[in-house]
Structure formats: C-alpha cells, structure tokens
C-alpha positions as CSV (number, residue, x, y, z in Angstrom):
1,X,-196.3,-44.5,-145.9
2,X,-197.3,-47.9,-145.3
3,X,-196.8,-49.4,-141.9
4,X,-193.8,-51.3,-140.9
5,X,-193.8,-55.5,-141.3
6,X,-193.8,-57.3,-138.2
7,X,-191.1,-59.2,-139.3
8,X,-188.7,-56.4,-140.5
9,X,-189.7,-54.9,-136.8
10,X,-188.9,-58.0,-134.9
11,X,-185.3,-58.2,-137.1
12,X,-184.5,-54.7,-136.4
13,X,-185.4,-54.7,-132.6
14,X,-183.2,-57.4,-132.4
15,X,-180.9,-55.4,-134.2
16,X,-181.0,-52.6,-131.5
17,X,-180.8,-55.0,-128.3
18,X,-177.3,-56.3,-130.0
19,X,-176.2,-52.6,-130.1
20,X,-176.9,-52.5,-126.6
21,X,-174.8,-55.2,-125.7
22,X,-177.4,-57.9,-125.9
23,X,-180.4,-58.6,-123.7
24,X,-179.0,-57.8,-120.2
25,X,-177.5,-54.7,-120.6
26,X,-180.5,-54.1,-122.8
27,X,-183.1,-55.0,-120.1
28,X,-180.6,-52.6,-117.5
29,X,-181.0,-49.8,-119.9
30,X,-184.7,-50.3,-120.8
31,X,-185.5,-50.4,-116.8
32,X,-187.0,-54.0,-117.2
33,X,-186.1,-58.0,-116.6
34,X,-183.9,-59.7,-119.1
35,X,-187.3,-62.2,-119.1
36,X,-188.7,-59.5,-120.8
37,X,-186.1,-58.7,-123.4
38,X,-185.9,-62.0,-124.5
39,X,-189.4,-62.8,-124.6
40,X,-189.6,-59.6,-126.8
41,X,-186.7,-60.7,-128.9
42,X,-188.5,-63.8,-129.7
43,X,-191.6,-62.3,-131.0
44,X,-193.5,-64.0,-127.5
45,X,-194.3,-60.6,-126.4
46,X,-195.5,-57.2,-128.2
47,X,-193.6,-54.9,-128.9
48,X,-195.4,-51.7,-128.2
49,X,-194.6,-48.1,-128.9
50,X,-193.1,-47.2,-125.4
51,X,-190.5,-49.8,-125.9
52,X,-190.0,-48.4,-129.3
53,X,-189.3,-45.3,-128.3
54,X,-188.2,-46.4,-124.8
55,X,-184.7,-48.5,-127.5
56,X,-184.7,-45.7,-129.7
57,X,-183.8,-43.0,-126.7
58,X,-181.2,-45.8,-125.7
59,X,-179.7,-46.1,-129.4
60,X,-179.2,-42.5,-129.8
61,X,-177.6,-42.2,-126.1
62,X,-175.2,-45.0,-127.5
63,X,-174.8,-43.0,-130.5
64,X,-174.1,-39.5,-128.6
65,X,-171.7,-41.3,-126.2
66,X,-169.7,-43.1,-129.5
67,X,-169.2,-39.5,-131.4
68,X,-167.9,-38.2,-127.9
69,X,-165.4,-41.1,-127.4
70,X,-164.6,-41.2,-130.8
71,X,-164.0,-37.6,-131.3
72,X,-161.3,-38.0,-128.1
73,X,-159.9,-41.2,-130.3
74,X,-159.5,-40.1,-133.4
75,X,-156.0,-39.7,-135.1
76,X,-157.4,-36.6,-137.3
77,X,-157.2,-34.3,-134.0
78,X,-153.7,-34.6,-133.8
79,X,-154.8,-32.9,-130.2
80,X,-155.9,-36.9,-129.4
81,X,-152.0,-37.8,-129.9
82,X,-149.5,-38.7,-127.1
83,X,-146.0,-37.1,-127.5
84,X,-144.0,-38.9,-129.9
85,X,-147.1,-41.2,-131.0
86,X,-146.4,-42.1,-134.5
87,X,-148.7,-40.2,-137.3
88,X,-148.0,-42.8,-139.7
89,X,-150.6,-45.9,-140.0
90,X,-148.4,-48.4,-138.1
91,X,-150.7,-51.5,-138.3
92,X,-149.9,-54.2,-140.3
93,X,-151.2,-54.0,-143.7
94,X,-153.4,-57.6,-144.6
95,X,-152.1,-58.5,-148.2
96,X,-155.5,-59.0,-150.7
C-alpha cells in the first residue's frame, strides 16, 4: 500500500482535532499546548506517529463514549423512554 499524502494527512488531522472539539480541547486531550495543536493544524509542525496514534486513541474514546450515550438516548430501547413520552416522531416534519 502506498504511503499516505501529506496533504490528505494534514486534512484528516484537522479532521480529528474538530471531532475533539477543536484545538483546545484537543491540546487538553493530547496532554500538550494549544500552540502546539495549532501549529500542527497548520502544517508548521510534523506530525509524527505518537501524535497519530496519541488522536487516534482519543477518536476512538470519543467514539466508545458516543455509542454509550447514544445507546441510553435512543428511542429504539423503549427502556430509554420516560413514562408517558410519546413513541410517535413528534418533530416537525420540514416540507421538500
């Protein structure tokens, strides 16, 4: 397989510091400055393996803690309703 592009990288760590709530709750989660982040995000600083790896554990936390919340959310466990909550799609419908 042939190694990634630097650009396609750059676009999808970007990506993955947005999913984190942009670059200071990124930098919180990644245990660095925000400084950093953004110089990262701007292609001024490599971006080695360890903070590949370092975003990727962070994405799939994200990840694992959306399934949870959405598994306590979701209208298909009828276990996630409150008594007398209606079962019927009660938002208003946008007309096409």
């Amino acid at each position: 397989m042939p190694a990634q592009d630097p650009s396609t990288q750059l676009e999808l760590w970007n990506d993955a510091v947005q999913m984190l709530g942009g670059q200071r709750p990124a930098a919180r989660v990644l245990g660095c400055s925000e400084r950093t982040v953004r110089g990262l995000c701007a292609g001024e600083r490599p971006i080695h393996e360890g903070w590949l790896r370092d975003i990727s554990v962070a994405l799939l936390a994200l990840a694992e803690r959306a399934r949870l919340v959405e598994r306590k959310l979701s209208p298909a466990f009828v276990s996630n309703l409150v008594e007398g909550q209606a079962q019927e799609d009660g938002r208003r419908r946008r007309e096409v």
